[in-house]
N, CA, C and O of each residue as an XYZ file, in Angstrom:
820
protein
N     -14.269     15.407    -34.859
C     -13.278     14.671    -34.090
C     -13.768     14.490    -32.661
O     -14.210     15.444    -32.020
N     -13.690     13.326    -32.194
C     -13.495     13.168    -30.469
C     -12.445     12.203    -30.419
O     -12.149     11.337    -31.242
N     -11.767     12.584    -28.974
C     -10.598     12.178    -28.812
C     -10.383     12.191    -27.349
O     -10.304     13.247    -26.721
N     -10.259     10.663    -26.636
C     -10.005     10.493    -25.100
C      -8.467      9.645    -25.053
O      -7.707      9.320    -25.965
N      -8.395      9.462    -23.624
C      -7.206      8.462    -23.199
C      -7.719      8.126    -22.134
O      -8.004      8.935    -21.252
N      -7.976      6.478    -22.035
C      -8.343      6.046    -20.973
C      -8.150      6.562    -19.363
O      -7.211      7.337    -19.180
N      -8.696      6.311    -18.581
C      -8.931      6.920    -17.246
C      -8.570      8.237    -17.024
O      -7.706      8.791    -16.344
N      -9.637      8.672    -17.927
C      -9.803     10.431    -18.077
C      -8.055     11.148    -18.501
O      -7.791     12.344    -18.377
N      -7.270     10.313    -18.890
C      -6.033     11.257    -19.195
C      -5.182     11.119    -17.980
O      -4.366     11.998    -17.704
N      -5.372      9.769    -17.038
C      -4.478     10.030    -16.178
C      -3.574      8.849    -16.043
O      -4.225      7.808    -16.122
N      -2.052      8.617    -15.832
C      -0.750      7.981    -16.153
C      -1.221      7.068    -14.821
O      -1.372      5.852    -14.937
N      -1.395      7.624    -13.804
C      -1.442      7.310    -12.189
C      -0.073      6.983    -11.664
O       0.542      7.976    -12.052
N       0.535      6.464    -11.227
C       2.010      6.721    -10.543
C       2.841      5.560    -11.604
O       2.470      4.460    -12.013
N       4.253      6.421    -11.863
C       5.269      6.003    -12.336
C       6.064      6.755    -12.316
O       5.922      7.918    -12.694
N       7.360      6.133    -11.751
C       8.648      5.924    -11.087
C       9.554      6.909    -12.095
O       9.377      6.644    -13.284
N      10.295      7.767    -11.885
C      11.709      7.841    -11.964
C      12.521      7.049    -12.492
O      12.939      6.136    -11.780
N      13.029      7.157    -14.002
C      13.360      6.213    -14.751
C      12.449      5.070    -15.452
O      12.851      4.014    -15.941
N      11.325      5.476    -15.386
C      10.654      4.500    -16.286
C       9.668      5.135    -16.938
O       9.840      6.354    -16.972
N       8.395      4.626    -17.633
C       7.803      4.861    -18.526
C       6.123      4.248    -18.467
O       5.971      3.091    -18.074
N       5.259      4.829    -18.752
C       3.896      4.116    -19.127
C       3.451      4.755    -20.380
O       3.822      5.838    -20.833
N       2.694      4.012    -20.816
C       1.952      4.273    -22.234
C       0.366      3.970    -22.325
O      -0.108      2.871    -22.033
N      -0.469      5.180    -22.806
C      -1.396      4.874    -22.663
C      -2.023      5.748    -24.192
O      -1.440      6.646    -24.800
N      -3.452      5.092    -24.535
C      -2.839      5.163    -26.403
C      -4.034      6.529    -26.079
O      -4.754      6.700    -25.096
N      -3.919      7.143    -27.007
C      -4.863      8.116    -27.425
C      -5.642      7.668    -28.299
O      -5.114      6.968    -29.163
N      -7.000      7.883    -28.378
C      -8.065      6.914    -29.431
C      -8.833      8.586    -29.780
O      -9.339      9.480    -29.101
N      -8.515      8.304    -31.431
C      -9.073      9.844    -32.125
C     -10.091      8.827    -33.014
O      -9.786      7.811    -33.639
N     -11.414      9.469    -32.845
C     -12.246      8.780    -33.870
C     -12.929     10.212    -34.459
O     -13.153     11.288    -33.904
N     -13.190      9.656    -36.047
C     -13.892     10.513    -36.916
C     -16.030     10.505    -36.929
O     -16.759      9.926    -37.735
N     -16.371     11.243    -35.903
C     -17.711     10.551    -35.839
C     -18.737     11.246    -37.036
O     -19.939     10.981    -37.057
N     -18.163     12.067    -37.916
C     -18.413     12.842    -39.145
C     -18.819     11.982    -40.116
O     -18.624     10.769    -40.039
N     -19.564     12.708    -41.350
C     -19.685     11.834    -42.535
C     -18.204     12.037    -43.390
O     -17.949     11.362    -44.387
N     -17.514     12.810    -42.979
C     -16.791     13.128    -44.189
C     -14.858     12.883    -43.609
O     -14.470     12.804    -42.443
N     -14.254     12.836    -44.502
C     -12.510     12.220    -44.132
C     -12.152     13.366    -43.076
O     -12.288     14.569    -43.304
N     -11.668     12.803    -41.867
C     -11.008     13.557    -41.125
C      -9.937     13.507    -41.368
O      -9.498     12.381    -41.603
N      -9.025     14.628    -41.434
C      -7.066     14.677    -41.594
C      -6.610     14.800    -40.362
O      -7.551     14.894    -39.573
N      -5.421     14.846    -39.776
C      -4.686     14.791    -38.431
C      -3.455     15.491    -39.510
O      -3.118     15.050    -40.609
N      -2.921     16.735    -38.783
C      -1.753     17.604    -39.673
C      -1.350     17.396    -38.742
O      -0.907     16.341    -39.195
N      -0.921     17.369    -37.410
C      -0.064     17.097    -36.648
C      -0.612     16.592    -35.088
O      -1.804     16.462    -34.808
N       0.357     16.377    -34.285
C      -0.024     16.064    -32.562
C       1.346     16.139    -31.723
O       2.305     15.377    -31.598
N       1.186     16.734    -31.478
C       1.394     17.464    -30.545
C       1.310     17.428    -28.530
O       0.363     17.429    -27.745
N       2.722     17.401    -28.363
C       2.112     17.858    -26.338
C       3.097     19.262    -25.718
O       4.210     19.642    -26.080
N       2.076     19.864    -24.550
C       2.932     20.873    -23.953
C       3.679     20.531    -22.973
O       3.957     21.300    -22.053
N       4.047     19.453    -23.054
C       4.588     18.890    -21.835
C       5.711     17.858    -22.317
O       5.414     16.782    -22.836
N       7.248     18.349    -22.064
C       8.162     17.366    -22.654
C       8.072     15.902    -21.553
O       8.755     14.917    -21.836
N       7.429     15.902    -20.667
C       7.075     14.624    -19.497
C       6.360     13.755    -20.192
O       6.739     12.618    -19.908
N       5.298     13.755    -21.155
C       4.294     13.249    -22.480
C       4.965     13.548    -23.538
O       5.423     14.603    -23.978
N       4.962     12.435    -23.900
C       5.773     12.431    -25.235
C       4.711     11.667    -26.095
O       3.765     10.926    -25.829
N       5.262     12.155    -27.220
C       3.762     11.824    -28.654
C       4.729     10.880    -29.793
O       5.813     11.255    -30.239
N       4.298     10.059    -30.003
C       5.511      9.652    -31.390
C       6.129     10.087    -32.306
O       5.469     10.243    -33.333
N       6.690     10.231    -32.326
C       8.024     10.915    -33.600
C       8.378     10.275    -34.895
O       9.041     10.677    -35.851
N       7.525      8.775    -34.569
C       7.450      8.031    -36.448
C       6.479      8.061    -36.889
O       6.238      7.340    -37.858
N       5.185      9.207    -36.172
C       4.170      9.083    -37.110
C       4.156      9.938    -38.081
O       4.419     11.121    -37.867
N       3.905      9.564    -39.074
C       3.486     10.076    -40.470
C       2.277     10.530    -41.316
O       1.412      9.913    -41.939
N       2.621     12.252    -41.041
C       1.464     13.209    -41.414
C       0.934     13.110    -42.768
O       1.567     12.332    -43.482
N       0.191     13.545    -43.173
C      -1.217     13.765    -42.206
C      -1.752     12.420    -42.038
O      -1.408     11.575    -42.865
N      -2.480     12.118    -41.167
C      -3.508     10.675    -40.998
C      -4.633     11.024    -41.054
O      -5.249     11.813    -40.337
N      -5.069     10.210    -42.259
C      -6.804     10.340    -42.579
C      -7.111      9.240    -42.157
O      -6.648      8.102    -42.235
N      -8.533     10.048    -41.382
C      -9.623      8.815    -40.747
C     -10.772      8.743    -41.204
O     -11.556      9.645    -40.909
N     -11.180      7.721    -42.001
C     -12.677      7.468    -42.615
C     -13.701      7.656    -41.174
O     -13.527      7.623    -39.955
N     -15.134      7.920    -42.356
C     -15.651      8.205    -41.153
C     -16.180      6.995    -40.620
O     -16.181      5.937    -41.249
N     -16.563      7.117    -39.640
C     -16.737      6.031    -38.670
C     -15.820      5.392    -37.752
O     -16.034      4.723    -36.741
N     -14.550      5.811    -38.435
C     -13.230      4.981    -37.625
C     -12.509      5.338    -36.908
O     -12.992      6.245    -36.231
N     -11.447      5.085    -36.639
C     -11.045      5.432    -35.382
C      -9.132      5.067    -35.425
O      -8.928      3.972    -35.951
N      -8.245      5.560    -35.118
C      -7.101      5.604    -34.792
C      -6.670      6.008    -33.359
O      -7.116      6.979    -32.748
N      -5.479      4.883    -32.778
C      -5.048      4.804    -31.079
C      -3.632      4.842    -31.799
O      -3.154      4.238    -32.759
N      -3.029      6.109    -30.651
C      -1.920      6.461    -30.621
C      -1.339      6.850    -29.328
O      -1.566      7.798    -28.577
N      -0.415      5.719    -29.267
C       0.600      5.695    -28.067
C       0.757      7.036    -27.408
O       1.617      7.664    -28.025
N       0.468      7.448    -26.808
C       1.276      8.573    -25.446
C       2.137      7.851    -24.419
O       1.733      6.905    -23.744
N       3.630      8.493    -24.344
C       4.262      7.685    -23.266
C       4.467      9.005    -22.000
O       5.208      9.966    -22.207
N       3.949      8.889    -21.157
C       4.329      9.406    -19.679
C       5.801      8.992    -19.060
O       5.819      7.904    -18.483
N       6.802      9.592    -19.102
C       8.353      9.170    -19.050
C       8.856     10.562    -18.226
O       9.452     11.503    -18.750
N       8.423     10.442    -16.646
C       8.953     11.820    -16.128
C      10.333     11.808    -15.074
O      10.997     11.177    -14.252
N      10.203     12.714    -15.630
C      11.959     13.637    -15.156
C      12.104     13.981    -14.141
O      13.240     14.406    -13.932
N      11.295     14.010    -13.149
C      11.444     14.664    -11.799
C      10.043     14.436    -11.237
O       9.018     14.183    -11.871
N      10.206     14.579     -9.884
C       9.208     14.014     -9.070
C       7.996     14.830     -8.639
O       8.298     16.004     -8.848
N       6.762     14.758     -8.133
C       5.476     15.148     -7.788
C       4.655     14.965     -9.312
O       4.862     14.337    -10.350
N       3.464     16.029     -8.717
C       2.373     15.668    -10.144
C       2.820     16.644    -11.199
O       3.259     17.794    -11.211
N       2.478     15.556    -12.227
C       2.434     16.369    -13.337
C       1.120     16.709    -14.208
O       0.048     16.164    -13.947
N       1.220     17.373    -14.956
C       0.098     17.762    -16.076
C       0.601     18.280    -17.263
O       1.502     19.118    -17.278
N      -0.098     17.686    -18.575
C       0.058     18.179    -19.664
C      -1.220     18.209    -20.521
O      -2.290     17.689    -20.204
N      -0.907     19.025    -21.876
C      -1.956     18.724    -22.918
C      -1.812     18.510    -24.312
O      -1.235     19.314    -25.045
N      -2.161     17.779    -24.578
C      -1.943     17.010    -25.928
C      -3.074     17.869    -26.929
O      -4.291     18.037    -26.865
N      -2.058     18.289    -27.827
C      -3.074     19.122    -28.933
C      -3.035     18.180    -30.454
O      -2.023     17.557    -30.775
N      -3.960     18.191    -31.078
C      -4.692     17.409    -32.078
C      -5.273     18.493    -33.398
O      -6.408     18.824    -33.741
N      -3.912     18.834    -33.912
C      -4.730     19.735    -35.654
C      -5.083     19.004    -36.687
O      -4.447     18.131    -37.277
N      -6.474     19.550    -36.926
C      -7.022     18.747    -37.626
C      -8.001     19.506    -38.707
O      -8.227     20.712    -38.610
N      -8.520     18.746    -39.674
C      -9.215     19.852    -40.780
C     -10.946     19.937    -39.950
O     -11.828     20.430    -40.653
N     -11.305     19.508    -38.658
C     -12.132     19.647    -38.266
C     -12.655     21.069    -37.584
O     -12.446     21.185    -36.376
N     -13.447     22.361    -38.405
C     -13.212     23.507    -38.637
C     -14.079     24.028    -37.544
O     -14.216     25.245    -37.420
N     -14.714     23.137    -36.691
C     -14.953     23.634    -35.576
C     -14.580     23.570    -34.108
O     -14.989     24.100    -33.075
N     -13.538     22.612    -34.475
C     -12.432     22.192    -33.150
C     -11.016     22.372    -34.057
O     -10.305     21.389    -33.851
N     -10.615     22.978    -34.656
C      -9.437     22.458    -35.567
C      -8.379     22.524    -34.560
O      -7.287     22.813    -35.048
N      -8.389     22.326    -33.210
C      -7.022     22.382    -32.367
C      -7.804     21.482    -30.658
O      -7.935     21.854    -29.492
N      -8.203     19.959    -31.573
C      -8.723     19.154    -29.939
C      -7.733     19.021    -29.033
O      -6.730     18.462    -29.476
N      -7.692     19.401    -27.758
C      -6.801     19.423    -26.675
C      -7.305     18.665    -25.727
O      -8.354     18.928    -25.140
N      -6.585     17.667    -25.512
C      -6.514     16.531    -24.243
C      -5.657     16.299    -23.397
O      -4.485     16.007    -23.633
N      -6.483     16.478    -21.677
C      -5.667     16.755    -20.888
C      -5.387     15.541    -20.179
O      -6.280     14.764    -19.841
N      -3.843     15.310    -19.881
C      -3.177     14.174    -19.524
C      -2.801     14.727    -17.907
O      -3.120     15.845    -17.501
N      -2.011     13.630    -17.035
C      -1.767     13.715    -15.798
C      -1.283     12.569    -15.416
O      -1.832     11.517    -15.742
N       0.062     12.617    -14.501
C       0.493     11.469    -13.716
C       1.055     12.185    -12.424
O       1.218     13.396    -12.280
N       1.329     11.127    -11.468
C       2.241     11.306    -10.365
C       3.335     10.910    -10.569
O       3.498     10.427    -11.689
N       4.506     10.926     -9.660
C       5.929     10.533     -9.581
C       5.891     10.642     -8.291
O       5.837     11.755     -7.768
N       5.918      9.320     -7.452
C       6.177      9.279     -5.753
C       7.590      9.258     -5.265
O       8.321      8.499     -5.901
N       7.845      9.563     -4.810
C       9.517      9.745     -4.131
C       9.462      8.563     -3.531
O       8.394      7.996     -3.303
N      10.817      8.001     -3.167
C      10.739      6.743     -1.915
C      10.370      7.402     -0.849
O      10.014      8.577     -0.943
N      10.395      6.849      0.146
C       9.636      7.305      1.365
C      10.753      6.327      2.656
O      10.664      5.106      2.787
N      11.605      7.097      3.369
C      12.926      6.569      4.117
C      12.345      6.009      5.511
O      11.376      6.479      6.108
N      12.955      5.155      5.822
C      12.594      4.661      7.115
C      14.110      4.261      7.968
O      15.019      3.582      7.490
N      14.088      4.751      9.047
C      15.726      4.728      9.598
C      15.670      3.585     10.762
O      15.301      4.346     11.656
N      15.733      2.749     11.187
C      15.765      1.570     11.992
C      17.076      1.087     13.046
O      18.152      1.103     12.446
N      17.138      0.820     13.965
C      18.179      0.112     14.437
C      18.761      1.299     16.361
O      18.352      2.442     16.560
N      19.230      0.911     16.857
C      19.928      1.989     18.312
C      20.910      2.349     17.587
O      21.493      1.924     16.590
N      20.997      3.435     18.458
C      22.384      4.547     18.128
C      22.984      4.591     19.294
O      24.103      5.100     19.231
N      22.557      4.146     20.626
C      22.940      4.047     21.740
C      23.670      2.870     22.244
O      23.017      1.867     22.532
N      24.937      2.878     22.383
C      25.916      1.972     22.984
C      26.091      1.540     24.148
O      26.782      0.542     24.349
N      25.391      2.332     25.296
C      25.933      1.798     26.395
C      27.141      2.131     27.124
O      27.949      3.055     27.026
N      27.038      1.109     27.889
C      28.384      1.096     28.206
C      29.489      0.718     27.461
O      29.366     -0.486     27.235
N      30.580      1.178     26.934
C      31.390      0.571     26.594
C      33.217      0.754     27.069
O      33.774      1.851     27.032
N      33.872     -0.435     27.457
C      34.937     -0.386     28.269
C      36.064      0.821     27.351
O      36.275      0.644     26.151
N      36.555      1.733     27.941
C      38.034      2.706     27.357
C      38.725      1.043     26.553
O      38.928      0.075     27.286
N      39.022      0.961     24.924
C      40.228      0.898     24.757
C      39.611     -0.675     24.134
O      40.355     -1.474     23.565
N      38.132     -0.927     24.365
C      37.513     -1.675     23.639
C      36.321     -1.572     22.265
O      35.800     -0.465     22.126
N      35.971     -2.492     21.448
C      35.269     -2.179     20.233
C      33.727     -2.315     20.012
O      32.989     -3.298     19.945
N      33.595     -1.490     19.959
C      31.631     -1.586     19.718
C      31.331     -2.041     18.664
O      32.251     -2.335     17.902
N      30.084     -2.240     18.287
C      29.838     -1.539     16.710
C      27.871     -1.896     16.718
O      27.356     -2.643     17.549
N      27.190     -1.266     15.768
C      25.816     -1.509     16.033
C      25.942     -0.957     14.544
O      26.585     -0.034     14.045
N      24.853     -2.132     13.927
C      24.259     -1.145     12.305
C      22.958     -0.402     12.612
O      22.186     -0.495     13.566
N      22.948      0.353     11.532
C      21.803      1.311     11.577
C      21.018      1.165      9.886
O      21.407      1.437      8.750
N      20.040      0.725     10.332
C      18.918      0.208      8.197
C      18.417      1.108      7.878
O      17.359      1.495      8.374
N      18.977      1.638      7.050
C      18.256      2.585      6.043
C      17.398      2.275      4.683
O      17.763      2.065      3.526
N      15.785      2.348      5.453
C      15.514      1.443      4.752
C      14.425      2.384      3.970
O      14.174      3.500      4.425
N      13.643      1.801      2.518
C      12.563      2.499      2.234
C      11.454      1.410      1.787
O      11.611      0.320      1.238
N       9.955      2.258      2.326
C       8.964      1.624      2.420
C       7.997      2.249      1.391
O       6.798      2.072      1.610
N       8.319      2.888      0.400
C       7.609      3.604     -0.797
C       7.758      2.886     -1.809
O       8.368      1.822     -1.922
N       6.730      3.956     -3.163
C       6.749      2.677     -4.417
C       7.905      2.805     -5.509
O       7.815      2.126     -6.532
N       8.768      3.487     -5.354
C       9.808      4.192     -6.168
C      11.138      3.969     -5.538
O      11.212      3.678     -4.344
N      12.129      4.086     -6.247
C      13.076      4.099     -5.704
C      14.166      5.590     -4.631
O      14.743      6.525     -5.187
N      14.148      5.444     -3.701
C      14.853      6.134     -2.663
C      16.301      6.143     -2.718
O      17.009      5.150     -2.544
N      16.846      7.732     -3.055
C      18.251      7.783     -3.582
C      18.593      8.666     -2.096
O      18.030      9.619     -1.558
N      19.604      7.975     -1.798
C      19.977      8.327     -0.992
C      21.543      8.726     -1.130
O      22.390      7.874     -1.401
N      21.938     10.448     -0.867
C      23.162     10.871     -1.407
C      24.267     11.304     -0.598
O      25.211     11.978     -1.009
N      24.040     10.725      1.011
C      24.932     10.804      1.729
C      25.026     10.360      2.995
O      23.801     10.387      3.115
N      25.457      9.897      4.260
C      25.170      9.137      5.635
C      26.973      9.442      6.234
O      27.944      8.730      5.981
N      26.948     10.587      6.982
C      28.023     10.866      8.083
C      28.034     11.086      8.752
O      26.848     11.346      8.952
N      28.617     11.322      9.745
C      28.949     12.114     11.098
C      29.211     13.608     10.741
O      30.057     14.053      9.965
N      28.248     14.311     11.519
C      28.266     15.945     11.386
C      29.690     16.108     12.435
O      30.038     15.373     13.359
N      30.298     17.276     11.937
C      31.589     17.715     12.897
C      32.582     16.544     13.135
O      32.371     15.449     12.614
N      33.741     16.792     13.976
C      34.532     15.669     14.311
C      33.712     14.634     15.752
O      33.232     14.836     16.867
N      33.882     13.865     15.118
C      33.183     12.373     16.224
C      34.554     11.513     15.872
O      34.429     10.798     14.878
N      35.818     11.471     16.519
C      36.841     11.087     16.298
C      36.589      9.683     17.704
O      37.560      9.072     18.150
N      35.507      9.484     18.064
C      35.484      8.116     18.704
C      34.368      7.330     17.985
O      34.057      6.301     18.584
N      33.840      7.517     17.093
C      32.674      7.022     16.152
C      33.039      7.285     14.698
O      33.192      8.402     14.204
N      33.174      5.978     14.002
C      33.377      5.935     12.839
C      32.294      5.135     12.196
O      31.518      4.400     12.806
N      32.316      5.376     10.721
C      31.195      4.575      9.792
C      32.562      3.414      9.185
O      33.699      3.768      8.876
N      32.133      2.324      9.159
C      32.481      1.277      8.409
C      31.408      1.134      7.545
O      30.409      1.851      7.490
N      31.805     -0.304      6.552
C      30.929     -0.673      6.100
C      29.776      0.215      5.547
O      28.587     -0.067      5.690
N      30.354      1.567      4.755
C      29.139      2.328      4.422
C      28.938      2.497      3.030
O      29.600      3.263      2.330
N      28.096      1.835      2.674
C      27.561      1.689      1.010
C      26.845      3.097      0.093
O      26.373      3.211     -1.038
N      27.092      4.178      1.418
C      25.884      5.567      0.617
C      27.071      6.079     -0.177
O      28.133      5.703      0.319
N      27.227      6.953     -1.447
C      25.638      7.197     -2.145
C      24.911      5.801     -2.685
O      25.670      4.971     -3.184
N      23.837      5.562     -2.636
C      23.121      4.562     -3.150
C      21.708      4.785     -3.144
O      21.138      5.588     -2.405
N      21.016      3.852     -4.219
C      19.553      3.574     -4.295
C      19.184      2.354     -3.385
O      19.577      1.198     -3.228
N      18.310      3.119     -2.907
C      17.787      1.813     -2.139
C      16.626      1.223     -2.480
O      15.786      1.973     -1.982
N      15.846      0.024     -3.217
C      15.288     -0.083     -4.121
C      13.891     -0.236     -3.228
O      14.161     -0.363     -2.034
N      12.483     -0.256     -3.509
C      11.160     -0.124     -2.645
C      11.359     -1.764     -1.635
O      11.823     -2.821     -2.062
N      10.928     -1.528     -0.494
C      10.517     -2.665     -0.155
C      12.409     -2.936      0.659
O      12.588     -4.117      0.953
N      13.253     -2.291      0.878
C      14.583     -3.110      0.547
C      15.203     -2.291      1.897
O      14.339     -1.694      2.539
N      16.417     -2.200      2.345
C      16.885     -1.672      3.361
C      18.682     -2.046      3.118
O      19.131     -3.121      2.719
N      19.389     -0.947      3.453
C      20.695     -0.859      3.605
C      21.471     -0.777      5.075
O      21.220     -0.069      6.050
N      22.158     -1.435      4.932
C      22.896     -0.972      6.404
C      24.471     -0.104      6.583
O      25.358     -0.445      5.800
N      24.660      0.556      7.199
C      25.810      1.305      7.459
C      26.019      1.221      9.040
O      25.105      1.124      9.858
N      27.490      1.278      9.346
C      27.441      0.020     10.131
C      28.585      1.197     11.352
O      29.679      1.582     10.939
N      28.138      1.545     12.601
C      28.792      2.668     13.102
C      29.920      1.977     14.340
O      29.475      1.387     15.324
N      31.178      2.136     14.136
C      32.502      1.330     15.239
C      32.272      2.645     16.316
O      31.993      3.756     15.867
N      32.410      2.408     17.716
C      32.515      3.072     18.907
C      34.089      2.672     19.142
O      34.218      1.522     18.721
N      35.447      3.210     19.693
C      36.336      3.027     20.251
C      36.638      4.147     21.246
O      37.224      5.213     21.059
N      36.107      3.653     22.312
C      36.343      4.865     23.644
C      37.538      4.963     23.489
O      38.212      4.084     22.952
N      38.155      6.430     24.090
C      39.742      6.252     24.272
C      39.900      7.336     26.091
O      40.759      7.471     26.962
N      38.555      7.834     25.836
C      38.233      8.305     27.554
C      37.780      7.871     28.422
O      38.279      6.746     28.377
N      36.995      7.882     29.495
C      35.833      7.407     30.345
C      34.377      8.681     30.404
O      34.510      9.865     30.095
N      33.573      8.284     30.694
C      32.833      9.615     30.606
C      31.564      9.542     29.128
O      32.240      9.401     28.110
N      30.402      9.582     28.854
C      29.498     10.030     27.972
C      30.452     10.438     26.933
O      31.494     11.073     27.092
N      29.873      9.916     25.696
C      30.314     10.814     23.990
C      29.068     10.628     23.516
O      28.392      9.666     23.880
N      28.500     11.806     22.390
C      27.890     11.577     21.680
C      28.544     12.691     20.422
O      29.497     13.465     20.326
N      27.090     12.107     19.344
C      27.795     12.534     18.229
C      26.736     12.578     17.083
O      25.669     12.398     17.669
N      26.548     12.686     16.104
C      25.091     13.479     14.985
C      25.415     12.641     13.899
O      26.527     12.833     13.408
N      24.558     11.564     13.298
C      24.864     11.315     12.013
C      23.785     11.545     11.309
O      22.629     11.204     11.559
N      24.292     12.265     10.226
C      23.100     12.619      9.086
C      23.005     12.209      7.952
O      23.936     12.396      7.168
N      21.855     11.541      7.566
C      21.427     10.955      6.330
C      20.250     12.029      5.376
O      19.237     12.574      5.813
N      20.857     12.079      3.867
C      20.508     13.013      3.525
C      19.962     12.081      2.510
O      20.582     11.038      2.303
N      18.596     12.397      1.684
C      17.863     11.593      0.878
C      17.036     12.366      0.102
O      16.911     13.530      0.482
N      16.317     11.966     -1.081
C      15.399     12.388     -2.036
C      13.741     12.603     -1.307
O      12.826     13.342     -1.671
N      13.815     11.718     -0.257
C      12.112     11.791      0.041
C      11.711     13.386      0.432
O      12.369     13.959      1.300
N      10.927     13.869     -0.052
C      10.944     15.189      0.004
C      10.268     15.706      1.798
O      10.343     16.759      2.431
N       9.706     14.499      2.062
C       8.869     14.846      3.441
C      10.064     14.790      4.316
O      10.141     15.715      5.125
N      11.249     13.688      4.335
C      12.275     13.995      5.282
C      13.668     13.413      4.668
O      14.117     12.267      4.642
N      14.450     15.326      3.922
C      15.143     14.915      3.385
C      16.600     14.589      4.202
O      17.517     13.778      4.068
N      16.369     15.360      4.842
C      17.416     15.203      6.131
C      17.040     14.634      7.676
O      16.179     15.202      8.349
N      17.768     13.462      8.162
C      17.230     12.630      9.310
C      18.710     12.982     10.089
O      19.759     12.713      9.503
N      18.726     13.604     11.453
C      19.775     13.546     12.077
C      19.943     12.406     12.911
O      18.899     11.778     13.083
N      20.811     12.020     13.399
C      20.112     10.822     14.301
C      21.522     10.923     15.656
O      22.715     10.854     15.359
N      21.139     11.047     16.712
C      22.406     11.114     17.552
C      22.901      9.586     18.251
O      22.168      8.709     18.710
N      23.737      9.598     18.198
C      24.702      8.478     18.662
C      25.531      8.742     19.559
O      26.475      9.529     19.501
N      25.067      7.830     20.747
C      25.529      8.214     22.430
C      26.116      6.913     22.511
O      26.170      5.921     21.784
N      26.554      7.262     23.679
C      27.544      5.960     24.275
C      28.063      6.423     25.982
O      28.779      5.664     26.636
């Protein structure tokens, strides 16, 4: 038996909620019938087909490609190994090692938080883009004001949400002085990107 998967066994990046497939090619380079009793992965992230039908004999010379799907559950690298029993009595257990990534979105926060001046008893408002510049999608599971900020409110706020690659959201912050004098106040956006899952961002006026 020899047995590869193109680019050495590796998925290379795919997303959170989706899937790649890349086939496994088992060839018999023997004079004599190779059997396949089962296949096998240690890794429920690689998945092996479930309608194939044991045993598969391979004449010699030939060759059989079988789907591997990379379908992962959670994010960073992964690794697995795909085991191959076979009546070949000097490998009877070929093991091939697979690998992908899973990139997180990657958040980008845009826009002033700073108001200015604004008159006692009149209405501000400024959005703030929450945006992501990664290849995956960026879940983003929350955007408030830390503590009471009872002169700063969120309108217009669409979180929890995905924010899809390439794309940007806005949440949209009302100022209504009711003193004279400096306010500020902390809004925190909390997200999946693992490098910055929490962004505080202060909002003065």
């Amino acid at each position: 038996i020899t047995a590869f998967v193109a680019d050495s066994g590796s998925f290379g990046d795919v997303c959170l909620g989706s899937f790649r497939d890349l086939n496994l090619t088992v060839n018999n380079s023997g004079g004599c019938t190779l059997i396949i009793s089962n296949i096998t992965s240690s890794s429920t992230q690689f998945l092996v087909p479930n309608v194939l039908n044991y045993p598969v004999v391979i004449h010699p010379g030939d060759s059989v490609a079988v789907p591997i799907r990379f379908q992962p559950t959670s994010l960073g690298p992964k690794n697995g190994t795909i085991i191959i029993a076979t009546n070949d009595k000097q490998v009877p257990n070929r093991l091939v090692s697979v690998s992908g990534q899973v990139p997180p979105g990657d958040v980008r926060v845009t826009g002033s938080a700073d108001f200015g001046e604004v008159c006692a008893g009149t209405l501000a408002e400024k959005p703030i883009s929450v945006c992501n510049v990664g290849k995956c999608n960026l879940h983003v599971t929350n955007v408030s004001f830390v503590g009471g900020c009872g002169e700063f409110v969120l309108v217009n706020n669409p979180f929890p949400a995905v924010v899809s690659p390439d794309s940007c959201m806005d949440v949209v912050i009302r100022f209504v002085p009711t003193n004279c004098g400096p306010a500020e106040c902390t809004l925190r956006i909390l997200t999946d990107d693992p490098d910055t899952p929490v962004i505080d961002l202060l909002v003065t006026a």
